[in-house]
KEKE-3310 file (N, C-alpha, C; in steps of 0.2 Angstrom, whole numbers, plus 5000, padded with zeros to 4 digits):
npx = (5039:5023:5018:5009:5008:4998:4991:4975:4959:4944:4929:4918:4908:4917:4910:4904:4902:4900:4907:4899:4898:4907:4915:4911:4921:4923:4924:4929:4925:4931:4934:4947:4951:4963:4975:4983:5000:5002:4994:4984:4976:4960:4960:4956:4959:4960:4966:4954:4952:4950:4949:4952:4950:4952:4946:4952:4956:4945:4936:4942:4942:4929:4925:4929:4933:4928:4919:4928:4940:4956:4965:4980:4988:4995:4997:4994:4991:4979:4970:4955:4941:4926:4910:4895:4876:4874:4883:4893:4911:4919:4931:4940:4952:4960:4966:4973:4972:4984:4990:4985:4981:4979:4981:4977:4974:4962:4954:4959:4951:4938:4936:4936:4926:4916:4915:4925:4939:4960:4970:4985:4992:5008:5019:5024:5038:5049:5058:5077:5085:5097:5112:5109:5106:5096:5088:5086:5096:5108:5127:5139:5153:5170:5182:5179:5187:5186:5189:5188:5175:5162:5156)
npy = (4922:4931:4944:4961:4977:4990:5004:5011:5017:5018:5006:5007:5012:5003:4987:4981:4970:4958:4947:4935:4929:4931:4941:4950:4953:4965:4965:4971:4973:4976:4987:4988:4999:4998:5005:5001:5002:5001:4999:4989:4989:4988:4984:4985:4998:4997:4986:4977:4976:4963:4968:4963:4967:4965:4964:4980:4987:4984:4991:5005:5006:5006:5015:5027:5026:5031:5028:5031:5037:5038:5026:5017:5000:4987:4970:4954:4941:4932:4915:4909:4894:4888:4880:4880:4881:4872:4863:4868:4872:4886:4901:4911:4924:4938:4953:4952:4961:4972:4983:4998:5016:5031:5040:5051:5069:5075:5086:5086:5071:5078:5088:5082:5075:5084:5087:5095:5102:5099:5106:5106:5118:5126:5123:5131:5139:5134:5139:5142:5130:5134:5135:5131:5133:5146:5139:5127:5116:5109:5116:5106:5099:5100:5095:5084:5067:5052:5041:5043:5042:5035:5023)
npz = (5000:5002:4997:4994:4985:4983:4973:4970:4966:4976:4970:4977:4992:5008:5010:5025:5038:5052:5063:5071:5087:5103:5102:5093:5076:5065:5048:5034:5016:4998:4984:4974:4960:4949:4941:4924:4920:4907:4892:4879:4865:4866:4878:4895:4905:4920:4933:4944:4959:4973:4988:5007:5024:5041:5058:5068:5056:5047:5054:5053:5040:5036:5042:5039:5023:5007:4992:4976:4982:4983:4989:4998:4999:5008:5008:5007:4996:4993:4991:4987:4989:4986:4987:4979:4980:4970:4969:4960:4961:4965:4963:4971:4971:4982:4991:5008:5021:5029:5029:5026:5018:5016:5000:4994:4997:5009:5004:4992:4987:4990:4980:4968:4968:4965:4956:4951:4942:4951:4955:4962:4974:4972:4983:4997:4999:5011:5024:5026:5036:5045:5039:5026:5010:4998:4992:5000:5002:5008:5007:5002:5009:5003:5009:5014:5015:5003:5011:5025:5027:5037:5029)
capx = (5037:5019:5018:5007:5008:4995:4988:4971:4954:4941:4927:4912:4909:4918:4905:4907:4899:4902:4907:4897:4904:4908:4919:4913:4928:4923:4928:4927:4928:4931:4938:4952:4953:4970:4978:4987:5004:5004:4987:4985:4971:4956:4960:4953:4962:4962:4962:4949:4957:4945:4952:4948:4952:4949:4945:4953:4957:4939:4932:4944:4939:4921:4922:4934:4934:4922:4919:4931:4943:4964:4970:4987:4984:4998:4995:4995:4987:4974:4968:4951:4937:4919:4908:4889:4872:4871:4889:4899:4916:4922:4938:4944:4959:4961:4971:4970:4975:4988:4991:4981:4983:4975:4985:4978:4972:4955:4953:4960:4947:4932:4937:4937:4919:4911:4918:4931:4945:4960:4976:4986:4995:5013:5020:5027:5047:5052:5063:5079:5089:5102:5118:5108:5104:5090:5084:5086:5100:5116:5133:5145:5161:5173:5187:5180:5189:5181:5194:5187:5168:5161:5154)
capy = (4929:4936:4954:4965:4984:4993:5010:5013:5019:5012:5006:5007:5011:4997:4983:4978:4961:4959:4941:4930:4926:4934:4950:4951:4955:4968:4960:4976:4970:4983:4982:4994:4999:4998:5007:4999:5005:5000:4997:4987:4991:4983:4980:4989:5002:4995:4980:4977:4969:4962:4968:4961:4969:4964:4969:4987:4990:4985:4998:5012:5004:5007:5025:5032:5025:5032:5026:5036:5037:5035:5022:5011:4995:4983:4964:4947:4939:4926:4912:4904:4892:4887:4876:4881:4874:4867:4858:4871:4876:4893:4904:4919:4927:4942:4954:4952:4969:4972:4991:5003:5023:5039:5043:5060:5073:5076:5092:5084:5068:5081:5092:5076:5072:5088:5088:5101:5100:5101:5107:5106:5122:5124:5121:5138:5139:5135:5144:5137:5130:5139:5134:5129:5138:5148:5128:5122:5111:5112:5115:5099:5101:5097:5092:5077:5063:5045:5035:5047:5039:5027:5017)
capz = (5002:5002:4999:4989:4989:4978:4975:4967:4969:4977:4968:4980:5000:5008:5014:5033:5042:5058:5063:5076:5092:5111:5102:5086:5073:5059:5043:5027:5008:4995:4976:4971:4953:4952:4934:4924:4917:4897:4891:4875:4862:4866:4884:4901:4909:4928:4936:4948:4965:4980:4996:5014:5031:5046:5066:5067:5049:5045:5055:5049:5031:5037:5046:5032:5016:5004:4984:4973:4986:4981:4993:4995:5002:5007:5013:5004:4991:4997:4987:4993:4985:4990:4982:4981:4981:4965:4966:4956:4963:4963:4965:4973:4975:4985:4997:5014:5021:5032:5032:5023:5018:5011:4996:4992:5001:5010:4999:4985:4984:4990:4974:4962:4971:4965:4948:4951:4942:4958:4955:4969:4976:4973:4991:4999:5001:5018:5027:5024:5041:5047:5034:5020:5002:4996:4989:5005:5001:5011:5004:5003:5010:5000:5012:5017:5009:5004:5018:5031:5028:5039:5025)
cpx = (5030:5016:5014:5006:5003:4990:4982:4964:4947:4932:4917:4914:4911:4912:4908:4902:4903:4901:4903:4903:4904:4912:4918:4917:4924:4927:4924:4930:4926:4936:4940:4953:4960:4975:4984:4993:5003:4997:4988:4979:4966:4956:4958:4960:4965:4961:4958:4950:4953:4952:4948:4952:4949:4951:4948:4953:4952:4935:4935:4942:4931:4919:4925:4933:4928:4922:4922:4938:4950:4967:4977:4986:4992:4996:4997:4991:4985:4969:4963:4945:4931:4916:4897:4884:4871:4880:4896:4904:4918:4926:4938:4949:4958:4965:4970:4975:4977:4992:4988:4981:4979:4979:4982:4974:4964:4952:4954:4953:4939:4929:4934:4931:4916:4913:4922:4937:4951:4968:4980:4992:5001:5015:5025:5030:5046:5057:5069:5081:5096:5107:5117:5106:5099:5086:5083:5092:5106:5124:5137:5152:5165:5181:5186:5183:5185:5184:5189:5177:5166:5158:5157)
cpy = (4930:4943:4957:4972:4986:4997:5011:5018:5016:5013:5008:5008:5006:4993:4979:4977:4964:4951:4938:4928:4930:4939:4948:4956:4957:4965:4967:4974:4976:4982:4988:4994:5002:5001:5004:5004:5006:4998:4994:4990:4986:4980:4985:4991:5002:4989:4981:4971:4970:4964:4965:4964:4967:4968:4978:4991:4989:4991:5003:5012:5007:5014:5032:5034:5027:5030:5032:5039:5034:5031:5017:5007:4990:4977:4959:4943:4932:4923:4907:4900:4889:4883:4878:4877:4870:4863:4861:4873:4882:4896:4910:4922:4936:4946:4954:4955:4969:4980:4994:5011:5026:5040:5048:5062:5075:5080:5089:5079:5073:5086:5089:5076:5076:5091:5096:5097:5103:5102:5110:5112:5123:5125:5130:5135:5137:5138:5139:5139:5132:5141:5133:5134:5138:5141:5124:5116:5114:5110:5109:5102:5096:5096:5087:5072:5058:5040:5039:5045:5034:5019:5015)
cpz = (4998:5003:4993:4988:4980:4979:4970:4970:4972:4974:4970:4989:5002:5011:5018:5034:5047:5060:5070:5081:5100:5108:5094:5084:5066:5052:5036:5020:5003:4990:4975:4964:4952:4943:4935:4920:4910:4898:4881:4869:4861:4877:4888:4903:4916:4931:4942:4954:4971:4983:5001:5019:5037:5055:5064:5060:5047:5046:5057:5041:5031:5038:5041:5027:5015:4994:4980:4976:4984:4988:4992:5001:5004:5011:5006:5002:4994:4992:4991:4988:4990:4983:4981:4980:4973:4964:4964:4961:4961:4967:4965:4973:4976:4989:5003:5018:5026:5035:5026:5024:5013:5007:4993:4998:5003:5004:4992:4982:4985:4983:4968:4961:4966:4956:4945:4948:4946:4954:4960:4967:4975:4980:4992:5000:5006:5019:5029:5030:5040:5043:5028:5015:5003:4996:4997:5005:5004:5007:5006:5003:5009:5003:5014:5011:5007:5008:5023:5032:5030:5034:5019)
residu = (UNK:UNK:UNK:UNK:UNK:UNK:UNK:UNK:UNK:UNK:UNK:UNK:UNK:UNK:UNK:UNK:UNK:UNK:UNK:UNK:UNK:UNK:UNK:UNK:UNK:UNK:UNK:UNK:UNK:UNK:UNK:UNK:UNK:UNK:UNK:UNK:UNK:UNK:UNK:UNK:UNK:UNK:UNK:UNK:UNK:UNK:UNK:UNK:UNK:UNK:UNK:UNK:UNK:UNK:UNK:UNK:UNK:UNK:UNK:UNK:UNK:UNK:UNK:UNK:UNK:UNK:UNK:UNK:UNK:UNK:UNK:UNK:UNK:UNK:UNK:UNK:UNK:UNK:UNK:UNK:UNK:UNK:UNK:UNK:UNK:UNK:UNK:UNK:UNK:UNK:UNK:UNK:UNK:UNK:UNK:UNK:UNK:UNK:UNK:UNK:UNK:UNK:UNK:UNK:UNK:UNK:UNK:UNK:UNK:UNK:UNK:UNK:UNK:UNK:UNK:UNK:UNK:UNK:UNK:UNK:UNK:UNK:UNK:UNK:UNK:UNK:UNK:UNK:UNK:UNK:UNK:UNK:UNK:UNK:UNK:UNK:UNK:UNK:UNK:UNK:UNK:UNK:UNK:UNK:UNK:UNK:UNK:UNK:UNK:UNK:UNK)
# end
């Protein structure tokens, strides 16, 4: 299995080509600085991870995404090599993106942008449905057995 899910920031506006042919296919590359967990002393803060997307998710990556920008990326790590004009081989690995998402909010990245510090709202109560507590949470009734559950 091939799978890679990860949330960072992105490093710059993504850069979209548009491929040759009878329907050219948008193709957008963009490098997410990706925080890490534990950091050692002496070592960088984030990794720094090419992304590629293509056709429609290119040009949502193109009309959307902007540098600074908290996105969550999931697809599959893509290992490729080329060799240039002077003979030398060279390696990539990359994600080749497969679903892509805003992970904060419009207002949130706009606030970050303009050197506000953004602390988000606490969320207003909702009104709880019908049987359920102040909290929102419904009482458990303590009749049911555990034979009586389907699972």
């Amino acid at each position: 299995m091939n799978k890679v899910i990860l949330m960072g920031r992105l490093t710059r506006d993504p850069e979209v080509r548009y491929s040759q042919g009878n329907e050219p296919l948008a193709v957008a590359r963009y490098t997410l600085a990706v925080n890490r967990r534990f950091k050692r002393a002496g070592e960088q803060d984030a990794d720094f991870i090419g992304c590629v997307a293509f056709g429609k998710a290119g040009e949502f990556a193109e009309k959307y995404f902007k540098k600074g920008q908290m996105v969550g990326v999931v697809g599959r790590l893509q290992v490729r090599s080329w060799d240039d004009n002077e003979g030398k081989r060279h390696w990539t690995t990359e994600v080749v993106v497969e679903e892509q998402h805003f992970a904060e909010s419009r207002a949130s990245f706009e606030n970050s942008n303009r050197g506000e510090s953004f602390a988000p709202a606490a969320p207003a109560p909702a009104a709880a449905p019908n049987n359920a507590g102040a909290d929102g949470f419904y009482p458990i009734d303590e009749s049911i057995e555990d034979d009586d559950l389907p699972f």
